[in-house]
MINUDREN-708238 format. One line per 5 residues: for each residue y, z, x of C-alpha. Coordinates in Angstrom, 3 decimals, padded with zeros to 6 digits. Example, Ala and Ser with C-alpha at 12.3 -4.5 7.8 and 13.67 -1.06 7.14 Angstrom:
<rs>
-004.500/007.800/012.300  -001.060/007.140/013.670
</rs>
This chain:
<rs>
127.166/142.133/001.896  130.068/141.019/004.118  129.517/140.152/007.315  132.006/141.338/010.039  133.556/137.705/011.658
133.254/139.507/015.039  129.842/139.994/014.768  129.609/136.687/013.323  131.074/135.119/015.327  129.697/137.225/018.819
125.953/136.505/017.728  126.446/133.208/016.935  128.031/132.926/020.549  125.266/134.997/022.093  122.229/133.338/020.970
123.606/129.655/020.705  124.045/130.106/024.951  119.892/131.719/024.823  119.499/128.511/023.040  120.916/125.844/025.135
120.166/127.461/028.365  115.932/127.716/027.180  116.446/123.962/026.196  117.509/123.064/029.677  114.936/125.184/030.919
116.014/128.138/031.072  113.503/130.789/029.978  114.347/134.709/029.197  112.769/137.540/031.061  109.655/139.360/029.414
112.241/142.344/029.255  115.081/140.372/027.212  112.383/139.214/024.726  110.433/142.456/024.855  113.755/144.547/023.511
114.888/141.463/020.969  112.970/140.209/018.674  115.277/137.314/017.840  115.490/136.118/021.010  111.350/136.108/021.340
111.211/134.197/018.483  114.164/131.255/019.817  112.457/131.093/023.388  108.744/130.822/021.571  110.064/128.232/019.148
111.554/126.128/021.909  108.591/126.649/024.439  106.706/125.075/021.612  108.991/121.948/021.313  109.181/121.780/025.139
106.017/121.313/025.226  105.382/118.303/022.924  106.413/114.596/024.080  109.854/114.885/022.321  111.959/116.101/024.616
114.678/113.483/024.198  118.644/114.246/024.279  118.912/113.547/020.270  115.586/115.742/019.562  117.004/119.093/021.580
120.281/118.751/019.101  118.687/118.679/016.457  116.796/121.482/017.129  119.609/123.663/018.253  121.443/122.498/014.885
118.084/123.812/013.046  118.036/127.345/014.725  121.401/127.566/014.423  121.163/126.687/010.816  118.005/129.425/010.625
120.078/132.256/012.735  122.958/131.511/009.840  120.596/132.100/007.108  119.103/135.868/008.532  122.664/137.042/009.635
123.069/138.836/006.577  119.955/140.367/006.446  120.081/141.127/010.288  123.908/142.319/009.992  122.704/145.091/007.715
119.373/146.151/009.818  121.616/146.506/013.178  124.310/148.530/011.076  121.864/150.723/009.731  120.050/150.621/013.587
123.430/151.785/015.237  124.438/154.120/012.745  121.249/156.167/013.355  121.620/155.650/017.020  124.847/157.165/016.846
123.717/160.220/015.199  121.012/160.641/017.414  123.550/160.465/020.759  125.735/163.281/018.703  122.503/165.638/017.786
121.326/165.093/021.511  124.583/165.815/022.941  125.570/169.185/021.645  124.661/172.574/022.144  121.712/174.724/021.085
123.810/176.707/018.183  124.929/173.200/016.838  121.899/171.485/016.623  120.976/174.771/014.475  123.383/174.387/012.294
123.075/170.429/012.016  119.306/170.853/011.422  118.965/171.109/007.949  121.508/167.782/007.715  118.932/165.951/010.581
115.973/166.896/008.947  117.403/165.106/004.991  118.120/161.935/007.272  114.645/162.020/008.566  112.633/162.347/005.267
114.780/159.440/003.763  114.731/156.800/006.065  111.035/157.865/007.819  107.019/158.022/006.737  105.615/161.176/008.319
103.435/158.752/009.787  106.536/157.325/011.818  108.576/160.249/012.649  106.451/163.735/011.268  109.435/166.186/010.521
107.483/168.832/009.297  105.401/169.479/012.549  108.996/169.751/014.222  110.052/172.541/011.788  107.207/173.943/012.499
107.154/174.220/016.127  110.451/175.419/015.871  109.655/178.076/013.789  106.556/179.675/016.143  108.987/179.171/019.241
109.366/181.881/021.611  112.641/181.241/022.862  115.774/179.287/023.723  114.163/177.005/026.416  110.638/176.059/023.979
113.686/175.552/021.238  115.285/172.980/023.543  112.120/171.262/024.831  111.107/170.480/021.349  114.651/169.144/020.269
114.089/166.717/023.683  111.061/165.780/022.414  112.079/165.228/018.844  115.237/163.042/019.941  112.711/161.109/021.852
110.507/160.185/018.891  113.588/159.681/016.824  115.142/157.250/018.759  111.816/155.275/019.874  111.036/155.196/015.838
114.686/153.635/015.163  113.965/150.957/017.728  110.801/149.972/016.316  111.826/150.128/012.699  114.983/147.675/013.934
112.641/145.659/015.407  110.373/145.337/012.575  112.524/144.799/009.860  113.819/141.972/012.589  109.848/140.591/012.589
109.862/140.525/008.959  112.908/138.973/008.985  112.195/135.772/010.898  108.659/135.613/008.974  110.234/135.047/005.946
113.031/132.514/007.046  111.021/130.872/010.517  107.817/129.991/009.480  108.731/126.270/010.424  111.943/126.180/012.899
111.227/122.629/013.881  109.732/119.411/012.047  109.840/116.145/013.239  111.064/115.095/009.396  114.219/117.364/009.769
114.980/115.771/006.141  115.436/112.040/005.816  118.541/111.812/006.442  118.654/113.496/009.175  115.688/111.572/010.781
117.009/108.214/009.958  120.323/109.178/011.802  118.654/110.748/015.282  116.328/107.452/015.116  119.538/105.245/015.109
120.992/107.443/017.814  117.735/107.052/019.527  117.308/103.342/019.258  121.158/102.845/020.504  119.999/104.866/023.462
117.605/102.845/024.653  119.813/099.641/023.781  122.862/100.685/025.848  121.089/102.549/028.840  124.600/102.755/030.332
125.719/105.531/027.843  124.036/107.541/030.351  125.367/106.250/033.246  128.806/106.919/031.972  128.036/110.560/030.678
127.196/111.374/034.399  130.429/109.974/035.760  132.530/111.780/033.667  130.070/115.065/034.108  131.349/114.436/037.914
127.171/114.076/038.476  127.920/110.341/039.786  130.624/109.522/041.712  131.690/105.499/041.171  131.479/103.402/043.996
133.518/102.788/046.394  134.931/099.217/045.096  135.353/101.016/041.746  137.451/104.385/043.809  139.817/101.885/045.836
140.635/099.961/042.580  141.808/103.215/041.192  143.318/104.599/044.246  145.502/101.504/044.605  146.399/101.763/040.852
147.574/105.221/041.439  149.408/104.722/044.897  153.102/105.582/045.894  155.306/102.327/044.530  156.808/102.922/048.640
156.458/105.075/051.871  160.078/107.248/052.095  161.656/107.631/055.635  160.235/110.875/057.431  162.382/113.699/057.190
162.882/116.060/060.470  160.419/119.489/060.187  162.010/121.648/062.199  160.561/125.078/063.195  157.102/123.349/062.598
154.278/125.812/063.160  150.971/124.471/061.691  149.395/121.102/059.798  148.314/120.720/056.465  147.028/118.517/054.004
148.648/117.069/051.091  151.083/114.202/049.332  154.531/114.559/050.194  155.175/111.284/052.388  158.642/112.717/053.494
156.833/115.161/055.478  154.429/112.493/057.219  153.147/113.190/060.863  153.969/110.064/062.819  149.803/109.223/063.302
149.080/108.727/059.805  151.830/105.376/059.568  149.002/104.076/062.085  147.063/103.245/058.771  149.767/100.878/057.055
150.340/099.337/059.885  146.511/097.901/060.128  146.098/095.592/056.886  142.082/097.038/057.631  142.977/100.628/057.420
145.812/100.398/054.949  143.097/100.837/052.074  142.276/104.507/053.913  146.054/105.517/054.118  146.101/105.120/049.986
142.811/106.522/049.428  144.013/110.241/051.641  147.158/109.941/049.283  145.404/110.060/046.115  142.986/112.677/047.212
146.019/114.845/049.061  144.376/114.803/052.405  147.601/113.151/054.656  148.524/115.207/057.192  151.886/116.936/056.887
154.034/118.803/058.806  154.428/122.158/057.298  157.079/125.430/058.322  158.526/128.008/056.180  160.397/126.261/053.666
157.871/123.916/052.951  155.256/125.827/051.228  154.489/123.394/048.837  152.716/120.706/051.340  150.692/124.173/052.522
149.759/124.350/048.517  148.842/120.933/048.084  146.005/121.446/051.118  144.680/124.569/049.199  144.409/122.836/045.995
142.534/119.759/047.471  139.034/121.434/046.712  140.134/122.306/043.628  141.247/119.179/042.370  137.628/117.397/043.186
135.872/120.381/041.448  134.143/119.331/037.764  136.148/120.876/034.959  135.849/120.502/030.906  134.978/117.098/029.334
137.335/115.932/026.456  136.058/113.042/024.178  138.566/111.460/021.974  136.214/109.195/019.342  138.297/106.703/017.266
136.477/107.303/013.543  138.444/104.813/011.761  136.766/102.076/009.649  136.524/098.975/012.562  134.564/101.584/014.272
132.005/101.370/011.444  128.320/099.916/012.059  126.783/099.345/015.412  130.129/101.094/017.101  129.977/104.557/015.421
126.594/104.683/016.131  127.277/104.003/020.041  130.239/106.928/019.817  128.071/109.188/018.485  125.428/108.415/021.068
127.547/108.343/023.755  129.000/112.157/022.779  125.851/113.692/022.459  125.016/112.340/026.374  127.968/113.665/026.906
127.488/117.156/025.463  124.442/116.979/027.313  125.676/116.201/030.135  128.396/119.770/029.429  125.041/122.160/028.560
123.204/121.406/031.480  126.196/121.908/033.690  127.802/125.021/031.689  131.049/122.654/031.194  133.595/122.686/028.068
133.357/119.916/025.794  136.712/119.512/023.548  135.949/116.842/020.799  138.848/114.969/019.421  139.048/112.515/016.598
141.127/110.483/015.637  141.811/107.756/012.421  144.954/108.991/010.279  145.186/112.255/012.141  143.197/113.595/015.187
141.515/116.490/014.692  140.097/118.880/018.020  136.736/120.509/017.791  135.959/122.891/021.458  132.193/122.239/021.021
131.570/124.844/023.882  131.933/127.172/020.814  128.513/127.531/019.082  130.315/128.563/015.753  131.493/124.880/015.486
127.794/123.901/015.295  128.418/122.983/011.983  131.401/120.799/012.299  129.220/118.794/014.818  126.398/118.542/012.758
128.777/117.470/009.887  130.888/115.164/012.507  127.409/113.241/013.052  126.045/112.937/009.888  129.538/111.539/008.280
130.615/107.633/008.469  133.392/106.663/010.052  136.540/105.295/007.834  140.059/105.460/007.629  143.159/103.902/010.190
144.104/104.434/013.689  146.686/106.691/015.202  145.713/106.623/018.676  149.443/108.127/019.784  148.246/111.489/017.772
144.821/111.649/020.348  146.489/110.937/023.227  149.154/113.631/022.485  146.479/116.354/021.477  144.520/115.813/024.453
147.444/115.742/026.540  148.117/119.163/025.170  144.601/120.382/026.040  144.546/119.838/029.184  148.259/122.368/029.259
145.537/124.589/028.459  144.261/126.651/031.709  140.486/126.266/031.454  141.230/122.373/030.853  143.699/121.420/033.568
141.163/119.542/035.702  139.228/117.506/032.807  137.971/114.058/032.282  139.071/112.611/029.441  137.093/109.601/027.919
138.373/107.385/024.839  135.681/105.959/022.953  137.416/103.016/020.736  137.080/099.397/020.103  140.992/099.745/021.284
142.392/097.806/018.446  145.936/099.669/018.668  149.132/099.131/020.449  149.819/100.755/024.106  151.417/104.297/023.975
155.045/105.199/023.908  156.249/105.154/027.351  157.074/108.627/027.473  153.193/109.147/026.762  151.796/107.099/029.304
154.409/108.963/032.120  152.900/112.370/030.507  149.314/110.650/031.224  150.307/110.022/034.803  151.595/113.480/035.218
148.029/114.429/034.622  145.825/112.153/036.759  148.386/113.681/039.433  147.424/117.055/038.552  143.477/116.223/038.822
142.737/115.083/035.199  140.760/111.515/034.605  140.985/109.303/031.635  138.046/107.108/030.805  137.868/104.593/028.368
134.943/102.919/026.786  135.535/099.939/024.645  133.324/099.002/021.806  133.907/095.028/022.837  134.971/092.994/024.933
138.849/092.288/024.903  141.769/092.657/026.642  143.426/095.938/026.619  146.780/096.822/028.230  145.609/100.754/027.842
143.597/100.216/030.833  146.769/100.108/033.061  146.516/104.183/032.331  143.098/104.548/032.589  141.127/105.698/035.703
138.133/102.944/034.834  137.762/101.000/031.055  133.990/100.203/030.473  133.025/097.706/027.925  129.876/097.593/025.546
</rs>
């Protein structure tokens, strides 16, 4: 049979979100699971792993990748029940809905569905027909239609949601081993042992998941990297009427200069620069200082997550498995705070992957069970992510490069387009597989090293 992509594509959608959100915790009501078998089965399964001493970032993806692996293998089978479910439903809502001389004439059609697709133990047709028959009038006539449409549709739930059962019996009887295949072990135990060896993999997946701010050394070093090059002359505001926040020096009132002229408070001056919190002078033409105080909240709100992972061949060994660790803390990290995570990766070509989409499950699964090989076009990443973040639900994400940074510095015309962005509330993160110098961290918001 061939599955509609919508439907594809909307379960796969549907129940990879019941997944993540029961692995962070996040159990269904009694009535969800009551009316779904499916999702009964997903939030049993993962109560059941919950509940053993395994509950480690590398453990829950591989169990998502094996339900989502399991919920592949029945969509077929379940396609065709829920056709064959809504299809009956819809006859049901068309026999219920018209009038008494109708449903006379539709009877005989009704009554051939009935004996083909029920037992007279599930839905007795016979007993109807004859109740019907020793009826005394129109109003007995419609009471035991009501009551027959009632049976009818309680009988096509249950047979949905048994052929459902006996679905998941067949294909579920083990959703999660600790074996998952060798292969598969080996690599999560690898990922697991890098863990523990870099414990600042974490650190930095909280950062960029705006959980942990860095401190406030780390914030003036990047609010001095991103200051104005020079204060401009204030301009006369004329028909001034209120104050607002933002950037535009020109626009300056005369207080704020206080701060450069302390060497002690000059730090403070930069810092309300790069965050847009000066205070301006604002009238009617100047709408756009009024716009930069609106957009201040926005700009320190937590948007998507974009990892760019260098998977050429001098990231082989010890530094593909760090990438790979670090981007599962990271998609972590995006599931437990419902953010986007946009995967890029780069050797020859870069290639994006949105992760927040569960139908990609299988390109991540495939993403970390491949080696990394191949050259380095880091100009190619840079420009893809650059386009992401054009993108409307990406306009405020962090970026992080994950590389051992063995490539020349960007074309200038790059790096000003990277600017542009850090202006407009992106970050860009780097974390270097070594320890060397790098002149890409003179674009970078903070460069770690491991």
């Amino acid at each position: 049979m061939i599955i509609d992509n919508g439907f594809r594509g909307t379960m796969l959608e549907y129940y990879g979100g019941v997944i993540d959100r029961c692995l962070l915790g996040e159990a269904p009501s009694y009535t969800e699971i009551k009316d779904d078998p499916v999702l009964g089965y997903l939030a049993y399964s993962i109560s059941e792993f919950l509940g053993q001493d395994v509950q480690r970032p590398l453990w829950k993806q591989t169990l998502r990748t094996d339900l989502m692996r399991f919920l592949e293998e029945i969509l077929e089978l379940y396609y065709s029940v829920i056709k064959d479910y809504h299809k009956q439903l819809s006859l049901i809502e068309q026999f219920e809905n018209i009038p008494l001389q109708e449903k006379m004439m539709m009877w005989e059609h009704v009554y051939g569905i009935i004996v083909s697709h029920y037992t007279i133990d599930e839905l007795d047709i016979e007993t109807y027909s004859q109740l019907l028959l020793d009826a005394d009038g129109e109003s007995d006539i419609e009471a035991i239609w009501d009551a027959f449409v009632n049976d009818w549709r309680k009988e096509n739930q249950k047979k949905k949601d048994d052929k459902v059962r006996s679905i998941i019996e067949n294909y579920g009887n083990n959703p999660f081993n600790k074996s998952f295949g060798p292969r598969d072990y080996r690599i999560n135990k690898e990922v697991e042992a890098t863990n523990k060896q870099y414990p600042i993999l974490k650190e930095i997946a909280e950062i960029i998941g705006r959980e942990k701010e860095l401190n406030t050394a780390e914030e003036m070093q990047v609010i001095r990297k991103f200051q104005p090059a020079f204060v401009s002359e204030h301009a006369t505001s004329n028909e001034s009427e209120i104050i607002s926040l933002g950037d535009r020096v020109s626009h300056l009132v005369p207080t704020e200069y206080s701060f450069l002229a302390d060497i002690d408070l000059e730090h403070l001056f930069y810092y309300k620069y790069a965050t847009k919190n000066l205070l301006l002078y604002s009238n009617m033409e100047q709408t756009a200082s009024a716009q930069s105080g609106k957009n201040t909240t926005k700009k320190l709100q937590a948007g998507p997550i974009i990892a760019c992972i260098d998977t050429s061949s001098s990231m082989s060994g010890s530094p593909e498995k760090i990438a790979k660790c670090m981007l599962l803390q990271l998609l972590d990290v995006a599931k437990r705070n419902n953010r986007k995570l946009y995967l890029i990766t780069f050797a020859v070509r870069a290639q994006a992957i949105d992760l927040s989409n569960p139908n990609n499950w299988r390109v991540l699964n495939q993403f970390l069970n491949n080696r990394f090989s191949g050259g380095t076009s880091p100009e190619a990443m840079i420009n893809e992510a650059l386009t992401t973040l054009l993108k409307t639900d990406y306009a405020l994400a962090d970026v992080l490069i994950v590389s051992d940074f063995i490539f020349k510095l960007p074309c200038t015309t790059t790096i000003e387009s990277i600017n542009k962005a850090h202006k407009n509330g992106a970050r860009f993160y780097g974390l270097m597989i070594g320890n060397r110098p790098s002149a890409c961290e003179s674009f970078l918001t903070k460069m770690w090293r491991v």
